[in-house]
C-alpha positions as CSV (number, residue, x, y, z in Angstrom):
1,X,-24.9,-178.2,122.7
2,X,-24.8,-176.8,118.9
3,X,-27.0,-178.7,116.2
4,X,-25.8,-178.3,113.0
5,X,-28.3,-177.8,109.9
6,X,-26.8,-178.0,106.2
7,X,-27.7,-175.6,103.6
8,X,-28.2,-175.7,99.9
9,X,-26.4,-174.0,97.3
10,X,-26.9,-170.2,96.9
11,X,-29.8,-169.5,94.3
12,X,-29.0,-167.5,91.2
13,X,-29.5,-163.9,90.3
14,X,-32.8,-165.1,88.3
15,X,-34.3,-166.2,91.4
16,X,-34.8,-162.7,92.7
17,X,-37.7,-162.3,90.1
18,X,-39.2,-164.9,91.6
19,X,-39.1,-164.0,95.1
20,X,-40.0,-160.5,94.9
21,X,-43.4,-162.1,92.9
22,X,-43.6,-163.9,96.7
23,X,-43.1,-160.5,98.6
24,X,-45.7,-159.2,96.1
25,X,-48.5,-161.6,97.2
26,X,-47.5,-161.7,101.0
27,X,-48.1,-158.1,101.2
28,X,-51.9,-158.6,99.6
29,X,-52.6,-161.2,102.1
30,X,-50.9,-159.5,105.4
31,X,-52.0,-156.0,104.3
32,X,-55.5,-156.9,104.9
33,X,-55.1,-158.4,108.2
34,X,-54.9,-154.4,109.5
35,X,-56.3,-152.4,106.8
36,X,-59.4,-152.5,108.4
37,X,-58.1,-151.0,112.2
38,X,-58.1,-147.5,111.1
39,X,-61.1,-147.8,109.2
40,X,-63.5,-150.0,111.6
41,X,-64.9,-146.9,113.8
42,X,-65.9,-145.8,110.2
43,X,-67.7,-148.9,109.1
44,X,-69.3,-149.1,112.6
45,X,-70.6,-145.8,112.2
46,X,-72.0,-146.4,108.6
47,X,-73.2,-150.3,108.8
48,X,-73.2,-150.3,113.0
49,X,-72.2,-153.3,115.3
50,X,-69.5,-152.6,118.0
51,X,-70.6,-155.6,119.4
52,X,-69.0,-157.2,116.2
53,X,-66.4,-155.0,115.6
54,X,-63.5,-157.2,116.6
55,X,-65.1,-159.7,114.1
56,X,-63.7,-157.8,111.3
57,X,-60.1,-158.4,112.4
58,X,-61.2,-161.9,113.8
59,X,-63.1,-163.4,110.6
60,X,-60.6,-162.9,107.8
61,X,-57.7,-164.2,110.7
62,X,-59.6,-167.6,111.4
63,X,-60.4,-168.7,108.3
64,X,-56.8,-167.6,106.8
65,X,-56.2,-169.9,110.4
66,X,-58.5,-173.2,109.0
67,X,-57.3,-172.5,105.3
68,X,-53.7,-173.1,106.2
69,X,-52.8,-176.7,107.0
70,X,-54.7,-177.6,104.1
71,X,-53.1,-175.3,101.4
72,X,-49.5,-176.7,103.5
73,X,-50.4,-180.4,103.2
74,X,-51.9,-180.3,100.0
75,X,-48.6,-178.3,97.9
76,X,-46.9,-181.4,100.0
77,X,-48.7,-183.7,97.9
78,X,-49.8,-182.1,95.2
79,X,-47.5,-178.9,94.2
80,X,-47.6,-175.5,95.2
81,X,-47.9,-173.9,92.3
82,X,-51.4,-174.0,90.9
83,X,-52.7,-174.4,94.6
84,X,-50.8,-170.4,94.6
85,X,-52.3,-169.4,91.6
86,X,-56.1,-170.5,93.5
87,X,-55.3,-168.8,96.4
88,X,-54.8,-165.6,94.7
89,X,-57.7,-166.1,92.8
90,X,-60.1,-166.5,96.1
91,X,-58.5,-163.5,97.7
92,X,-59.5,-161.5,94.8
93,X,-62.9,-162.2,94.7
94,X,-63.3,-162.3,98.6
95,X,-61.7,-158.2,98.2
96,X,-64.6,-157.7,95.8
97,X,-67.0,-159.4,97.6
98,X,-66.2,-157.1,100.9
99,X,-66.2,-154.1,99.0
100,X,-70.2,-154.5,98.0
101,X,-71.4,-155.6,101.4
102,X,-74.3,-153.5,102.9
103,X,-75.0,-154.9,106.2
104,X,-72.3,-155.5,109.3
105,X,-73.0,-159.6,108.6
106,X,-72.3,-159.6,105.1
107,X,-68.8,-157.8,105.4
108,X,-68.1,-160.5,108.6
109,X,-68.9,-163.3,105.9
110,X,-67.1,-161.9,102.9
111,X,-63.9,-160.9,105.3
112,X,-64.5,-164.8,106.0
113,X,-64.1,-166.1,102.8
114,X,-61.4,-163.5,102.1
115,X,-59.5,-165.3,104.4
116,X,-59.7,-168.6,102.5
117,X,-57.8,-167.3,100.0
118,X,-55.0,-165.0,102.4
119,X,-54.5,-168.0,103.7
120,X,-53.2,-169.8,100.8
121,X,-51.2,-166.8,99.7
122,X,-49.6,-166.4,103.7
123,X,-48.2,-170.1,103.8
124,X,-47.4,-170.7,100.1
125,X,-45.0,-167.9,99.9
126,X,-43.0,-169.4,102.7
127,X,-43.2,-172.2,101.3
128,X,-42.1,-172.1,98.1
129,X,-39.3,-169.4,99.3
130,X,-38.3,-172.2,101.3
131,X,-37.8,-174.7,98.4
132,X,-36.0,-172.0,96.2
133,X,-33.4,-171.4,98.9
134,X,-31.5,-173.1,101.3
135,X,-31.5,-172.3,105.4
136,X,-28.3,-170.1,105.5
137,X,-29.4,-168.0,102.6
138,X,-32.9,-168.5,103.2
139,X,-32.5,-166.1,106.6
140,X,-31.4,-163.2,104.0
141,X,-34.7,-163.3,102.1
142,X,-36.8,-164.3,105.2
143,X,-35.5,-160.9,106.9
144,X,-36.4,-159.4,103.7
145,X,-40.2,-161.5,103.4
146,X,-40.6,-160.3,107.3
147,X,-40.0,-156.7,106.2
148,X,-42.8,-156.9,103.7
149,X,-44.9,-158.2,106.4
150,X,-43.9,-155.5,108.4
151,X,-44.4,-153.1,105.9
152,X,-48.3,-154.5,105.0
153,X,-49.0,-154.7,109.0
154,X,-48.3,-151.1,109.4
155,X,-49.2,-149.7,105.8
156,X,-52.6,-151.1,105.6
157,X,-53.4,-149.0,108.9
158,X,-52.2,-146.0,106.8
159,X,-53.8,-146.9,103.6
160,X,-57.1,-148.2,105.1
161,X,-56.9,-144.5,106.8
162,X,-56.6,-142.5,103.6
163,X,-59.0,-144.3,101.4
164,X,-61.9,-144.0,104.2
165,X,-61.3,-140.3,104.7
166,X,-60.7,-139.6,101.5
167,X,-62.6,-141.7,98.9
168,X,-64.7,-144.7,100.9
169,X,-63.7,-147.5,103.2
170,X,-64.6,-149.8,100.1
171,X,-61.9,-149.0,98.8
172,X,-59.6,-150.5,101.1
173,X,-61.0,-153.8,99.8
174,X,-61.5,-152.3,95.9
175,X,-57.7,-152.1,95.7
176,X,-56.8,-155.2,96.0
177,X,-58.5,-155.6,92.7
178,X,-56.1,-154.7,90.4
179,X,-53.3,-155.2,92.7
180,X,-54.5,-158.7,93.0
181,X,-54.6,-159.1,88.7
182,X,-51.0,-158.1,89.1
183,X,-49.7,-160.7,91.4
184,X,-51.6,-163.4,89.4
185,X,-50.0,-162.5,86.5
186,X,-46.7,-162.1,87.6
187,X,-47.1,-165.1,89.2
188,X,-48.3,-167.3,86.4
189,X,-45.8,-166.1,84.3
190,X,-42.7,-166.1,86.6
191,X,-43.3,-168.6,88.6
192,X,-42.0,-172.4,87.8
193,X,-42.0,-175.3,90.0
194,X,-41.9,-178.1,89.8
195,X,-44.6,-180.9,90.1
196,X,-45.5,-183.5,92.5
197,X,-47.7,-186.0,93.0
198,X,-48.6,-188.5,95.9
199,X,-50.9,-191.7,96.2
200,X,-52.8,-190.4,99.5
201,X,-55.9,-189.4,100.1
202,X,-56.4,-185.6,101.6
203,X,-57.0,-185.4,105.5
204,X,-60.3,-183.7,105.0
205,X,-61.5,-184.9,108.0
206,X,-58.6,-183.9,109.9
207,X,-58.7,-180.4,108.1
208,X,-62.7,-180.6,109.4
209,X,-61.6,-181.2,112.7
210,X,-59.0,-178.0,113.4
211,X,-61.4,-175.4,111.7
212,X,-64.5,-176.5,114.2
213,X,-61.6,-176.6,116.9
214,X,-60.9,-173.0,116.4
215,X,-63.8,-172.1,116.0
216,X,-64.8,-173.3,118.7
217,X,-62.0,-171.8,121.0
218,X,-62.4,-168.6,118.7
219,X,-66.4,-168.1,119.9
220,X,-65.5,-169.1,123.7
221,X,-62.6,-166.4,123.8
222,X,-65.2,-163.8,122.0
223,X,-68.5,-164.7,123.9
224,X,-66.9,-165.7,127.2
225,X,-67.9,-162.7,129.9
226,X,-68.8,-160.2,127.3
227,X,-71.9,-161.3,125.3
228,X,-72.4,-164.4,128.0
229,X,-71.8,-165.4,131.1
230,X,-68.3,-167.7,131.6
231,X,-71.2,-170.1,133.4
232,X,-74.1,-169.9,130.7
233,X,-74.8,-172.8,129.2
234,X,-73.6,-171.5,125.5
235,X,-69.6,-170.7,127.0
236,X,-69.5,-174.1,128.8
237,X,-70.7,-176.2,125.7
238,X,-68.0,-174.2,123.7
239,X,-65.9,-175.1,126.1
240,X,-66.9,-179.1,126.2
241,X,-66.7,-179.1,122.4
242,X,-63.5,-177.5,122.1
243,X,-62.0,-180.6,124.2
244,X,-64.4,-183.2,122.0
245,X,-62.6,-181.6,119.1
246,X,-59.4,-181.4,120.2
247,X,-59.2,-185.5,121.1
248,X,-61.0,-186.1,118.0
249,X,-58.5,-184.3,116.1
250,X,-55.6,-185.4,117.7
251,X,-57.1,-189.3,117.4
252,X,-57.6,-188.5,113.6
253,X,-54.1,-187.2,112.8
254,X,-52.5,-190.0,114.5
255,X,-54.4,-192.4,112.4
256,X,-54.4,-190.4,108.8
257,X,-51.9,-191.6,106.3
258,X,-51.2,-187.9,105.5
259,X,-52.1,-185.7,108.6
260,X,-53.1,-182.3,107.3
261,X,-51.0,-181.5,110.7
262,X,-48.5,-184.4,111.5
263,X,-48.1,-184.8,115.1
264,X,-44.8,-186.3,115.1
265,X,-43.3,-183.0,114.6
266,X,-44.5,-181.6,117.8
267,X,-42.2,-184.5,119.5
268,X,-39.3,-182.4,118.5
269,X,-38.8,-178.8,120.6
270,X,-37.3,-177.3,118.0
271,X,-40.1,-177.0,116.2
272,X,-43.3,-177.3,119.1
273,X,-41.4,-173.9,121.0
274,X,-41.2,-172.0,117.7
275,X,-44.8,-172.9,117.3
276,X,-46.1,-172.1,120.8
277,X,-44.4,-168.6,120.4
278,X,-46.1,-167.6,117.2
279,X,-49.6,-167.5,119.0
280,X,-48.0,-165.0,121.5
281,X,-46.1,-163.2,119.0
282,X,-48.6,-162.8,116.7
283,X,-51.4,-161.7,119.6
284,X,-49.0,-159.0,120.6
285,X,-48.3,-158.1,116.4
286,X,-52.1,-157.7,115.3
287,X,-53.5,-156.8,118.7
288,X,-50.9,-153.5,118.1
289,X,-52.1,-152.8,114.4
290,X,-55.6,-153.3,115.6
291,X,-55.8,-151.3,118.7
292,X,-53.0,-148.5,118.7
293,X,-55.1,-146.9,115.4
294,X,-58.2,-146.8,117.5
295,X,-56.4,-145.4,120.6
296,X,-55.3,-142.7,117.7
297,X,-58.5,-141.8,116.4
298,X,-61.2,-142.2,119.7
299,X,-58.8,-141.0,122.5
300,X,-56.5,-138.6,121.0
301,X,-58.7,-137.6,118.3
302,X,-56.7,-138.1,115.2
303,X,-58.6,-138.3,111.9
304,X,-58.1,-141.8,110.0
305,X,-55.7,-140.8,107.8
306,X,-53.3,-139.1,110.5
307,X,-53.8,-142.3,112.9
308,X,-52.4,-144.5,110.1
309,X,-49.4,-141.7,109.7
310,X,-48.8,-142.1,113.4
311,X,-48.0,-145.2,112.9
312,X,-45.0,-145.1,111.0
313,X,-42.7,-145.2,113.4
314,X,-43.9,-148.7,114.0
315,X,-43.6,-150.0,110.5
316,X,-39.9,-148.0,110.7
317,X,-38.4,-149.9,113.3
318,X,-40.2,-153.5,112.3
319,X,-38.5,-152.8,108.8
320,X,-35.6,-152.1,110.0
321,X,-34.6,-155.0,112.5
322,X,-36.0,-157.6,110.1
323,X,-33.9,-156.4,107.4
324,X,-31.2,-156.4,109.6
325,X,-31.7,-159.4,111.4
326,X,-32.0,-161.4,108.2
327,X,-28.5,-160.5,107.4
328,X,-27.0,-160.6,110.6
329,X,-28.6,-164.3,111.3
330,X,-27.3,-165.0,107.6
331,X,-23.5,-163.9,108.2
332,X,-23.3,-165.7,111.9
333,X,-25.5,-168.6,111.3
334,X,-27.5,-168.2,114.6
335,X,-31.2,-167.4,115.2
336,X,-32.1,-168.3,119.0
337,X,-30.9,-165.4,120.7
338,X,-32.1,-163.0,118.4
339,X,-35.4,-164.1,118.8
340,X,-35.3,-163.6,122.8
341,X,-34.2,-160.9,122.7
342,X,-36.1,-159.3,119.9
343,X,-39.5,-160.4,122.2
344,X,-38.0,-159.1,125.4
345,X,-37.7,-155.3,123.4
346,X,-41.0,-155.9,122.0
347,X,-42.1,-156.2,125.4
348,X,-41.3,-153.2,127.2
349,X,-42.7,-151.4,124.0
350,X,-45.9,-153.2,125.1
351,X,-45.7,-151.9,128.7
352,X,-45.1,-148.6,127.8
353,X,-47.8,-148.5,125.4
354,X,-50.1,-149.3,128.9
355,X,-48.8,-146.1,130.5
356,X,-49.8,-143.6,127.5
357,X,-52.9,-141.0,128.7
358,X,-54.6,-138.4,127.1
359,X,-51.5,-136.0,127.2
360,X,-48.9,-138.3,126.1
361,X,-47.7,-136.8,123.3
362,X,-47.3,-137.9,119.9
363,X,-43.2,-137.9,119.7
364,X,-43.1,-140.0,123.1
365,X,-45.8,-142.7,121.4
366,X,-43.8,-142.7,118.4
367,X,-40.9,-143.7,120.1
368,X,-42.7,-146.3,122.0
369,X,-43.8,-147.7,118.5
370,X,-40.2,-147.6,117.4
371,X,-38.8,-149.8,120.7
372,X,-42.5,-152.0,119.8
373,X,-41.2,-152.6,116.3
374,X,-37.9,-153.1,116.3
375,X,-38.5,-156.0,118.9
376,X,-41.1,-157.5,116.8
377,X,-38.8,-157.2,113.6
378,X,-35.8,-159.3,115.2
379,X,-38.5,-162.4,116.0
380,X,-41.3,-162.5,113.2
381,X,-40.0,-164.1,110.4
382,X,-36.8,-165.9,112.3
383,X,-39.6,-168.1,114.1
384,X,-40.6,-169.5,110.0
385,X,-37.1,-169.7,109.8
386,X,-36.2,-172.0,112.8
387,X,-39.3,-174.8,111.8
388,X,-37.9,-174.3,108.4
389,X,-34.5,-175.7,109.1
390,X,-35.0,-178.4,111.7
391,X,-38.3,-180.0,109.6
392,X,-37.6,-183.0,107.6
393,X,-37.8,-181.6,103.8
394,X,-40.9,-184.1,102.9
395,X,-42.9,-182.3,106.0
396,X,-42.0,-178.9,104.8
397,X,-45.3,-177.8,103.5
398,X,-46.7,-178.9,106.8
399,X,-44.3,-177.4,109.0
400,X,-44.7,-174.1,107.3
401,X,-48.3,-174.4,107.7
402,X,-48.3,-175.3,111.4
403,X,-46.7,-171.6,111.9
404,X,-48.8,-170.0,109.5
405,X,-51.6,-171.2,111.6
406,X,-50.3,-170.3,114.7
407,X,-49.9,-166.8,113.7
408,X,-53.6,-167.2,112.7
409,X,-54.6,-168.7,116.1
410,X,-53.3,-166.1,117.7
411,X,-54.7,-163.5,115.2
412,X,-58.6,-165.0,115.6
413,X,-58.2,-165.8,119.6
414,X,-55.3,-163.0,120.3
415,X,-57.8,-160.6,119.0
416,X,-60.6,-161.8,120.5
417,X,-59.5,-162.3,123.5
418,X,-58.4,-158.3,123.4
419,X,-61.5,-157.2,121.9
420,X,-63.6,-158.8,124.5
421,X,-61.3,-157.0,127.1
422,X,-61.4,-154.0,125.2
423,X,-65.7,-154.4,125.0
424,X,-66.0,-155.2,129.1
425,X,-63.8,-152.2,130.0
426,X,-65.7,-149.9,127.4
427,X,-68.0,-147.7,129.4
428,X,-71.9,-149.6,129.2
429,X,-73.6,-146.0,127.8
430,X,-71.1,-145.1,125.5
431,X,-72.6,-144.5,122.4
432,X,-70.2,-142.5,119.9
433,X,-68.2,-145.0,118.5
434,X,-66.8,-142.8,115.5
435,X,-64.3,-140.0,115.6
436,X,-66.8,-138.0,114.0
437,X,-69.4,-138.3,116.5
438,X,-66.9,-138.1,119.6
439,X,-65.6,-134.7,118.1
440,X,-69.1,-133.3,117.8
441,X,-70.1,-133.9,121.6
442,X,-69.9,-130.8,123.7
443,X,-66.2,-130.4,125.1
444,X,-67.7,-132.4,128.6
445,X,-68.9,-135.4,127.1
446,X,-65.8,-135.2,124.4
447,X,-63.3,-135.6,127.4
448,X,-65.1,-138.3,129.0
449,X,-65.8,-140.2,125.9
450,X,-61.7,-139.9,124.9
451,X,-61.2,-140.9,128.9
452,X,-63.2,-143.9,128.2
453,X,-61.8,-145.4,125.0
454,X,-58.6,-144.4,126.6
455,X,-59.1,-146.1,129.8
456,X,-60.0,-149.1,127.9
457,X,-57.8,-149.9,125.3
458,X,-54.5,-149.2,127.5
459,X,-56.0,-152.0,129.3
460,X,-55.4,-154.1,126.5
461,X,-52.1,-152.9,126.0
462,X,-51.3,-153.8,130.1
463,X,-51.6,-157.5,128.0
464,X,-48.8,-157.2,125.6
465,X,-46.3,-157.2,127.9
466,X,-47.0,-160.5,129.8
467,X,-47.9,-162.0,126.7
468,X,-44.2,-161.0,125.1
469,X,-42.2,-161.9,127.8
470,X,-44.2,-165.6,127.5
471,X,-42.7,-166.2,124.0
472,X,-39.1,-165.1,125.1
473,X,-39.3,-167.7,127.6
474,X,-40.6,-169.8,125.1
475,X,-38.1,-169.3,122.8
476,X,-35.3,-169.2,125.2
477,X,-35.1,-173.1,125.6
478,X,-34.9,-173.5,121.7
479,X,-31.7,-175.9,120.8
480,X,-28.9,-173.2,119.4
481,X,-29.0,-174.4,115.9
482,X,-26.1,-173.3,113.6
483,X,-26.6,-172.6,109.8
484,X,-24.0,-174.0,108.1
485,X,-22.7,-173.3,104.3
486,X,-22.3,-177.0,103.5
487,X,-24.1,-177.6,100.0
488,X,-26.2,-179.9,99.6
489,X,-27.7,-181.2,96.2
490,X,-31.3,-179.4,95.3
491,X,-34.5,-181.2,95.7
């Protein structure tokens, strides 16, 4: 059976200004959930850490994670607009903050609070997208927001790798400086919503609740059999006080006047599958932009700059079927299959990236990237899309958020849960962790070293696969919703 959704009148000319100050933001905040892959065997090298090295990716992804139902609840009640403006505002000074860091700890805790402003910036621009267009036109510009995403997940990879070679790997974070004054300004001069109020208190404790729960779940995926033993008393209190938390929160939200995360949604498929999906999709997404630069750079032996490069193909074939997609979903009204399909592709890209060795060469990679990206472009943004349109319009804020977070959960677990994998398959006396270093060992211990980096990280790739083919099945008993043209008066 076909569910029908309604759709509001097509927004002006005017309003592209508007939504390309969106994409402008959105590709701050998503950029640097990968700028640091190519540039992480670098920092390791210079402020040391392995053991933390997945922390880099997994810091900034769970606090953009906690950040997210608030900023989503709160533009509910409150606005988006000066909420947007604040975000921006934190991510800047979290950039500068990571730039001057000096020890491993300091640039975990300033990627950390870097985060608290991505956040903001990652679910506001869906958001407020949302309330400028209606679901029929709003697929158009979300194929075009999910080829900015595309774009940032791939280019900060290639930008990360030019700045470290080239000038330092502050700079990946220095950047965002003046990029960052650019977006706020455009924004606070573009940019006009209008204003809200409500009566309710915040769900602070609610909010409280969900960042200690992934926190929680966050350290037991990292810790679990790498740093501790699964049975040591530190994984199983993790464990016992990620189930406190979870009934506590889920006691909380059912009592709060204005969950930060209303439950009530999650009674309705159409939006619990989309959500279930982004934690695999968004595993399979960063875990990719994470680890195919550091399978470039420690077991082929690319420089940083060049493993960013190699990734274009990638970025290529994501752009492409989002931009695509967002017109294709826009002209027949349909989203469901697109998205199965779009995972299942994205899948056997993931499998093939398990089979690649030390002689695979770079033109057969590239076109494994391509198949990769092109299945990850048909689902990304279609999976906002689908909450977007089957969310009652007061709950909006909060359904955006809920998939916003779940693409952070399954940035700060996805990732840690590969990066632990990646660290228990890593040879235990392997001690060049840069490219630098591994090129400088005597042609024996060279090969073994690339064998070993090798070795390991296409075991994390053997995990993309399975994990892909979960969100297609997922996604496969979403209701076929139609997008219809019916206007509808603006709210």
């Amino acid at each position: 059976m076909v569910s029908t959704i309604t759709q509001k009148d097509a927004p002006p000319r005017s309003l592209w200004v508007s939504m390309a100050s969106l994409m402008l933001t959105m590709f701050l905040a998503a950029i640097d959930q990968t700028v640091v892959a190519t540039a992480m065997p670098t920092i390791v090298g210079e402020l040391h850490g392995i053991e933390s090295l997945s922390w880099l990716v997994t810091a900034f992804a769970l606090t953009s994670g906690m950040a997210t139902p608030l900023y989503g609840k709160l533009s509910d009640m409150y606005g988006r607009r000066n909420l947007y403006l604040w975000a921006i505002a934190l991510f800047v000074l979290g950039s500068a903050l990571c730039g001057l860091a000096q020890t491993m700890g300091q640039l975990i805790a300033f990627r950390a609070f870097q985060g608290l402003g991505a956040g903001g910036l990652l679910v506001l621009t869906m958001i407020i997208s949302a309330d400028l267009a209606g679901p029929r036109e709003r697929a158009k510009y979300q194929g075009l927001f999910g080829a900015v995403f595309g774009v940032a997940s791939i280019a900060g990879p290639i930008i990360g790798g030019y700045l470290t070679e080239h000038v330092s790997w502050r700079w990946i974070f220095y950047i965002n400086l003046p990029l960052g004054a650019l977006a706020l300004a455009v924004a606070f001069s573009v940019l006009k919503l209008p204003r809200r109020t409500s009566p309710h208190r915040v769900d602070w404790l609610g909010a409280g609740l969900i960042s200690a729960l992934l926190t929680s779940l966050t350290l037991l995926a990292s810790w679990g059999g790498t740093t501790y033993a699964w049975t040591s008393p530190v994984i199983l209190g993790l464990a016992a006080a990620s189930v406190l938390l979870a009934g506590l929160f889920i006691l909380v939200e059912r009592k709060a006047a204005e969950p930060v995360l209303p439950l009530r949604l999650f009674r309705d498929r159409s939006f619990a599958l989309p959500v279930a999906a982004t934690v695999l999709i968004a595993t399979a997404i960063l875990g990719m932009a994470t680890f195919l630069p550091m399978y470039l750079q420690l077991a082929s032996g690319a420089s940083a700059t060049d493993s960013g490069l190699l990734l274009l193909p990638l970025m290529g074939g994501m752009i492409t079927a989002s931009t695509l997609t967002g017109r294709v979903v826009t002209r027949l009204g349909r989203y469901k299959w697109v998205m199965v399909v779009g995972s299942l592709v994205a899948a056997a890209g993931g499998f093939l990236f398990s089979t690649m060795g030390l002689g695979t060469s770079a033109f057969v990679s590239g076109a494994y990237m391509v198949l990769a990206g092109l299945g990850l472009g048909m689902v990304g943004q279609n999976l906002i899309l689908a909450v977007q349109t089957t969310a009652p319009e007061a709950d909006r804020g909060a359904a955006t958020s809920a998939v916003t977070f779940a693409r952070n959960v399954g940035g700060a677990l996805g990732v840690a849960i590969l990066g632990a994998i990646f660290g228990g398959r890593v040879a235990g006396g392997q001690t060049a962790v840069s490219p630098e270093a591994i090129q400088a060992l005597p042609e024996a211990a060279r090969h073994a070293a690339q064998l070993a980096f090798s070795d390991a990280i296409t075991g994390v790739f053997a995990w993309l696969g399975p994990i892909l083919i979960g969100g297609a099945l997922l996604l496969a008993c979403l209701k076929d919703v139609r997008l219809t043209p019916t206007p509808q008066a603006r709210g």
